[in-house]
N, C-alpha and C positions, 0 to 999 in steps of 0.2 A: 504493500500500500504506500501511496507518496506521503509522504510524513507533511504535515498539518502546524503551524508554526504561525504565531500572530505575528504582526505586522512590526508590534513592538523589539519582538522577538529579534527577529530577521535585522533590523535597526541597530540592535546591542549585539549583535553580530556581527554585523558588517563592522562597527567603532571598535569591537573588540579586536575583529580580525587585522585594521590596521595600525593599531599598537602594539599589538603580539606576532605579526607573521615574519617578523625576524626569529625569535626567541623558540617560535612554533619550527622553521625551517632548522636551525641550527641544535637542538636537543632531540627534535621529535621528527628529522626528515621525512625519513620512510615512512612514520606512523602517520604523519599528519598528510601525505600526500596520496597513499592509498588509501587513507579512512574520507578525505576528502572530496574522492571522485567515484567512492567504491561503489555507491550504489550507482550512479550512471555505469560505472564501467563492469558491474557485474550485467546489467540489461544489456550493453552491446559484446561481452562475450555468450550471453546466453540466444543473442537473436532478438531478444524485446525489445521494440521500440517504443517510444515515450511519446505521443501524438497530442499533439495541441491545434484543438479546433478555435478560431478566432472567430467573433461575428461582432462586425461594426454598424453605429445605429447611424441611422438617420430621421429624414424625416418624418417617417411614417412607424411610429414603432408600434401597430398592431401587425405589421410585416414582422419587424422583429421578435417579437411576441410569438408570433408563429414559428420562427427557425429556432427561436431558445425551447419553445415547447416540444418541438419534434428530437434538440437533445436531450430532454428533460424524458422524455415518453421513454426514449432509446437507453438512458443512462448514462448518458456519453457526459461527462464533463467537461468543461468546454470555459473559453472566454470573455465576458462582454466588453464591449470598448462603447463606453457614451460618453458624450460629449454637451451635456447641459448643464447650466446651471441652476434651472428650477425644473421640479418634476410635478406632477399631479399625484394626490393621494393615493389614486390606482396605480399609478407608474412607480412609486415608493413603494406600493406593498408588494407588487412584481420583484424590484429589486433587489426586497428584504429579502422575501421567499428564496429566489433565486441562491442569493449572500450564504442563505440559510445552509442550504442542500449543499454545498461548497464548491457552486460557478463563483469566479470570479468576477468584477465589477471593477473594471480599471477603468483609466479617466485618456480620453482623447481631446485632443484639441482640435477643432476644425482650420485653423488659422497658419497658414505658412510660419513655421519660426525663423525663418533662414535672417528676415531684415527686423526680427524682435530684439530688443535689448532684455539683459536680463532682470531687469525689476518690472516690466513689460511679461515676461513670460513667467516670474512668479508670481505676479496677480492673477492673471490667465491662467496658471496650474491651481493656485491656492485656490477659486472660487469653484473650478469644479471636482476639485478635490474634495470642497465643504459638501457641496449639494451630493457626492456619492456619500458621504460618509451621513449626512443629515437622515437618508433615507434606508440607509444598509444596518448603521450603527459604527459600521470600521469603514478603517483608515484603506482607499487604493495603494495597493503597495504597485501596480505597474502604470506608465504612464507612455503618451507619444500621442503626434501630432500628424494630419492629413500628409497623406503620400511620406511618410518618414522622415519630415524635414525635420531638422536642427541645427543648429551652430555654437559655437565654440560656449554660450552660455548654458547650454540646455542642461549639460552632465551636472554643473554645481549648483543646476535649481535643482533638479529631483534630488539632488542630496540634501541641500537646505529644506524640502518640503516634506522629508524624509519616507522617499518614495524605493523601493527595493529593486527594481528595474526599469529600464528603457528598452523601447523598441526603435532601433534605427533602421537608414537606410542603404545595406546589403549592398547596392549598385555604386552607390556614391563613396562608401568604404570599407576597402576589404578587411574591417577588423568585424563587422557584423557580419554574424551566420545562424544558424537555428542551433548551433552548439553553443549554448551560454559560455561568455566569459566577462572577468569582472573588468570596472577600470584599474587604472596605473594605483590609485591609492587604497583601491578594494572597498570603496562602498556602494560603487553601483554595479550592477549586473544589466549585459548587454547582451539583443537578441534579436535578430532577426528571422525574418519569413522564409521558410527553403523555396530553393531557387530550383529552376530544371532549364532545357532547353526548349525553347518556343521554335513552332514549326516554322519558323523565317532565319534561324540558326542564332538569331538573338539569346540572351541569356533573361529570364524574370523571375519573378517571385509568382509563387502558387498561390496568388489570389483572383476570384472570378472577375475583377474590375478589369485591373489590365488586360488579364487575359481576354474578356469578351472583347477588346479593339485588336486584338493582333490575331484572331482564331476561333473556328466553330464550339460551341459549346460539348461535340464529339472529339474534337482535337485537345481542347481541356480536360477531358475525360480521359479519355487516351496517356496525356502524360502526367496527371494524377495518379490511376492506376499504377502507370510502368516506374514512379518513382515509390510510390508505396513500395513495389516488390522490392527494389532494389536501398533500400534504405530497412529495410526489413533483414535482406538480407545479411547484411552488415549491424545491423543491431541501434543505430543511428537515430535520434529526435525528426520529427515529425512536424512545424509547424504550416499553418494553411489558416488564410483567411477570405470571408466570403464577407457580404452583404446585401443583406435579404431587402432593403431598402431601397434596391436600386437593380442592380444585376440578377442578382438571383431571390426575385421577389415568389414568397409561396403561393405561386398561383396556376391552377390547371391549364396544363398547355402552355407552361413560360419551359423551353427546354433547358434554361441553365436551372432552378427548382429540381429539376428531375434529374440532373447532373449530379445537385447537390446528396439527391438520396441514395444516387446510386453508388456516389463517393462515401458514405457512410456506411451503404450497404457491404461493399468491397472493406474497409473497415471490418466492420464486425466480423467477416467473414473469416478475418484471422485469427477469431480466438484469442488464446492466452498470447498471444505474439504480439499484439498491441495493449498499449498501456494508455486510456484516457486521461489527463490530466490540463490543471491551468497551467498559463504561461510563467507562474507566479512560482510553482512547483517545477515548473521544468525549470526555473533557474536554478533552486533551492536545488536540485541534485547535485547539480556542477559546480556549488559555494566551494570555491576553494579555499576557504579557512572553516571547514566546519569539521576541526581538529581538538 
């Protein structure tokens, strides 16, 4: 089971980790590096892989509503990424619920950070950090912004806002991968969307947005599948994000919808070989001071 850790938790860990990850390398190498990564690295020598399902909201969240249900029905857990800073009563007790069950509820910004300064982007994180936490009860430990933008301020807000990861963008550099690793001073965890090859020989991330402008909703299917297997077979994390708001809205006869299920259906089909988890938790495997 992916081990279950508050928010607070994960925080006095990370501070712990960089005052002691000298002290931890030099007395306890060995110990603290394979105790560190053991359970990621015991799932990819056994063939498990760790699989994070992403779903970002929009405007219409009885769409979303609908794609969180159908992980909800399946048991899949999975991620939410909203991006508001006021909810309605209904939309609060959705989120609690959801909070409850132990989907994630991390906070998105809709807004480009690339030209934000950073007291600009800690207003903009701190408010809708308040409004998930006003309506869940806890604190989002993951954060990130439309199409993966950030700049040089972004890392020492989410540590100032005491946020446990980031989601970057993978394209723009190659220190993001869907293998979490942390920053240079170990208090944030970084992660990106796995990537595959797009049928133009481009390289993208496996989310249905992009993909539905470069490729048939059968072509998305196609190298979903072929990367499941082969990320399977290597024992390797898993993440994928859609959105039911827009591209793959739940509706009879939208064929990216029915992409979506049959990507989950292929999913489940592997049994004990996939592992469902939040983004939150696939970092928490790979902490590298969790010594």
């Amino acid at each position: 089971m992916v081990k279950e850790v508050s928010t607070q938790v994960l925080r006095a860990r990370r501070q712990w980790g960089a005052r002691a990850v000298l002290a931890c390398l030099c007395s306890v190498a060995f110990v603290c590096i394979s105790g560190a990564i053991g359970s990621a690295a015991s799932a990819e020598r056994s063939g498990t892989a760790l699989v994070n399902i992403q779903v970002s909201d929009g405007k219409d969240f009885a769409a979303v509503r609908a794609m969180m249900d159908e992980l909800v029905k399946r048991g899949i857990t999975a991620t939410l990424w909203m991006s508001r800073t006021e909810y309605s009563p209904e939309q609060c007790s959705y989120l609690r619920m959801l909070s409850q069950a132990g989907y994630e509820i991390a906070v998105k910004s809709e807004t480009d950070l690339r030209p934000l300064s950073y007291d600009e982007q800690l207003r903009l994180f701190g408010e809708l950090a308040a409004a998930i936490k006003q309506c869940t009860g806890r604190s989002p430990s993951g954060f990130r912004a439309t199409r993966f933008s950030w700049n040089e301020h972004t890392v020492e807000v989410g540590r100032k806002l005491g946020f446990y990861y980031f989601m970057g963008n993978i394209d723009g550099d190659p220190r993001f991968g869907d293998v979490p690793y942390f920053s240079r001073d170990g208090f944030l965890g970084l992660l990106g969307v796995t990537t595959a090859r797009y049928p133009d020989g481009s390289t993208g991330i496996l989310c249905d947005s992009p993909a539905s402008r470069n490729m048939s909703p059968q072509e998305f299917q196609d190298i979903l599948f072929a990367t499941i297997d082969q990320r399977l077979a290597i024992g390797k994390p898993m993440v994928f994000e859609w959105h039911p708001a827009s591209t793959s809205r739940p509706e009879e006869g939208n064929p990216w919808w029915q992409v979506f299920i049959n990507f989950l259906d292929y999913l489940q089909s592997k049994g004990s070989a996939v592992r469902f988890t939040t983004g939150r938790d696939l970092v928490l495997q790979y902490d590298t001071c969790d010594c």
